[in-house]
C-alpha positions as CSV (number, residue, x, y, z in Angstrom):
1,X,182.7,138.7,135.0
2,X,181.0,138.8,138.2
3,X,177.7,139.5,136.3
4,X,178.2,136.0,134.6
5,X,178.1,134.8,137.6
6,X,175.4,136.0,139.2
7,X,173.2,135.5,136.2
8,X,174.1,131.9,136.2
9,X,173.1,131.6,139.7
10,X,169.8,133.0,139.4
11,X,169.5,130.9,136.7
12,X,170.2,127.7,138.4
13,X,167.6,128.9,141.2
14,X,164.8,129.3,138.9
15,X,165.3,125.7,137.3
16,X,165.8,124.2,141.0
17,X,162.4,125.9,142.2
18,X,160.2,125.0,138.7
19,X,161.4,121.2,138.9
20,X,158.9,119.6,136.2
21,X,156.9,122.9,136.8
22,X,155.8,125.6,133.5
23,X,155.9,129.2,133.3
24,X,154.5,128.3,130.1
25,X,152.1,125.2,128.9
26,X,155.4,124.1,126.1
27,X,157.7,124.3,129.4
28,X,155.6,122.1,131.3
29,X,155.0,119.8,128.8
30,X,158.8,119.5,128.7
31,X,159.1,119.3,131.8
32,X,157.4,116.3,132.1
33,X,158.8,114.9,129.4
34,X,162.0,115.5,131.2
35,X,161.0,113.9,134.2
36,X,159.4,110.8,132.4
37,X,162.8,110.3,130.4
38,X,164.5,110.1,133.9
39,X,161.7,107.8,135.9
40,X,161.2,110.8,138.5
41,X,157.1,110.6,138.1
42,X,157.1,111.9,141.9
43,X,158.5,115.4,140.7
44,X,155.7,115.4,138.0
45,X,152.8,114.6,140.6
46,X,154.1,117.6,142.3
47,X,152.9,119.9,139.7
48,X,149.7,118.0,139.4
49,X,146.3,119.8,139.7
50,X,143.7,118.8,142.4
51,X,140.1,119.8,142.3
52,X,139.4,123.4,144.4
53,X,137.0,121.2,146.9
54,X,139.7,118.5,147.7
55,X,140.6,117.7,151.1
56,X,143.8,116.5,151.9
57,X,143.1,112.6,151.5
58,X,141.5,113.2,148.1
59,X,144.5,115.4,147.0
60,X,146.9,112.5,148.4
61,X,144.3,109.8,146.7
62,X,144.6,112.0,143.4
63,X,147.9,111.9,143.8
64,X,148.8,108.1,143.9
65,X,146.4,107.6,141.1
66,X,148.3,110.4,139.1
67,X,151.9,108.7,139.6
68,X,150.2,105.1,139.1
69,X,149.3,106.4,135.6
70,X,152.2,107.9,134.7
71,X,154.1,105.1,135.8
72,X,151.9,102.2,133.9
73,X,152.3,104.7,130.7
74,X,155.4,105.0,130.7
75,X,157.0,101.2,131.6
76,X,153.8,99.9,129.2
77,X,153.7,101.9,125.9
78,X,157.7,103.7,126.2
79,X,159.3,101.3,127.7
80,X,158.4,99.0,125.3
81,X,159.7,100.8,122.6
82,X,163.2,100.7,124.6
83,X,162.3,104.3,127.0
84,X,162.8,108.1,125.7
85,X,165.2,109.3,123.3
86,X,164.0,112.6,122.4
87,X,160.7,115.0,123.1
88,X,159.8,117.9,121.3
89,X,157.1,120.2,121.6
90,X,155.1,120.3,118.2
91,X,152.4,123.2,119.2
92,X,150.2,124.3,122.0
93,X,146.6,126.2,122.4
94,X,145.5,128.1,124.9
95,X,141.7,129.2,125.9
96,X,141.2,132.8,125.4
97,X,140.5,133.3,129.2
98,X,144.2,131.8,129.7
99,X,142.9,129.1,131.9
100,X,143.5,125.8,129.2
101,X,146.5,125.0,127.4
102,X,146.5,121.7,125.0
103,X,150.3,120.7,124.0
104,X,151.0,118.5,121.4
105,X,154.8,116.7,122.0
106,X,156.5,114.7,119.6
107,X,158.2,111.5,121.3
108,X,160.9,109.8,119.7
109,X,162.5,106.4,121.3
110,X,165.3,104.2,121.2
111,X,164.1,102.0,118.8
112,X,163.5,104.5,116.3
113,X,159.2,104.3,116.9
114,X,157.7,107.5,117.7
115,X,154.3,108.9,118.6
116,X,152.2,112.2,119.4
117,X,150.5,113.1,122.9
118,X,148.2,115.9,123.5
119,X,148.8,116.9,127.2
120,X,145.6,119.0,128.9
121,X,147.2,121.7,131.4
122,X,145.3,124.0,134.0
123,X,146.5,127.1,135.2
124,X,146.3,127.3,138.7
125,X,148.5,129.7,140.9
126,X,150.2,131.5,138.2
127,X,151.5,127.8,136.9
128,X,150.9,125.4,134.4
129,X,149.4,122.2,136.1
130,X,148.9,118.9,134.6
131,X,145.3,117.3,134.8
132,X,144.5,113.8,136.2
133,X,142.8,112.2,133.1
């Protein structure tokens, strides 16, 4: 029994610390999904990607733009169609080199409309990133 609990303990840890982070580019994309559905398009700027030669302005610039985009995406074109009811990951492709990953998500929403997103990811630091577009 005690094993129980110490795997769901590590388990809870390892959601806690990946937030709307991937260990793969499907995770990620759900992740963000995830945070969308909620409104928490802070936690997805967190696991944003910035450009290698950013200084710390331009990362906090890219940043605000990021969360601005979200935002206007997802009170314009879902919230419109009455917010989130279900995600679902539909396929991904990733570069040879490992450095790319393209997921396609499947969104469904409350008022029955639905629509496909391709979502460009990174890998940078061992984790899936999202890319300012």
């Amino acid at each position: 029994m005690k094993q129980w609990h110490g795997f769901i303990a590590a388990l809870t840890l390892v959601m806690l610390i990946f937030g709307c982070k991937g260990m793969t580019p499907s995770s990620a994309a759900e992740n963000m999904a995830k945070c969308m559905q909620s409104g928490d398009y802070n936690k997805i700027a967190e696991n944003m990607a910035s450009d290698r030669g950013a200084d710390t302005l331009q990362m906090v610039r890219d940043r605000q733009h990021f969360i601005a985009a979200i935002k206007e995406k997802a009170e314009k074109q879902f919230a419109k169609n009455g917010g989130i009811e279900h995600y679902s990951v539909i396929g991904e492709a990733v570069t040879p080199d490992e450095s790319k990953a393209y997921v396609r998500i499947h969104y469904r929403f409350k008022n029955g409309a639905s629509i496909d997103e391709i979502i460009p990811l990174i890998k940078s630091g061992g984790q899936w990133k999202y890319v300012l577009q």
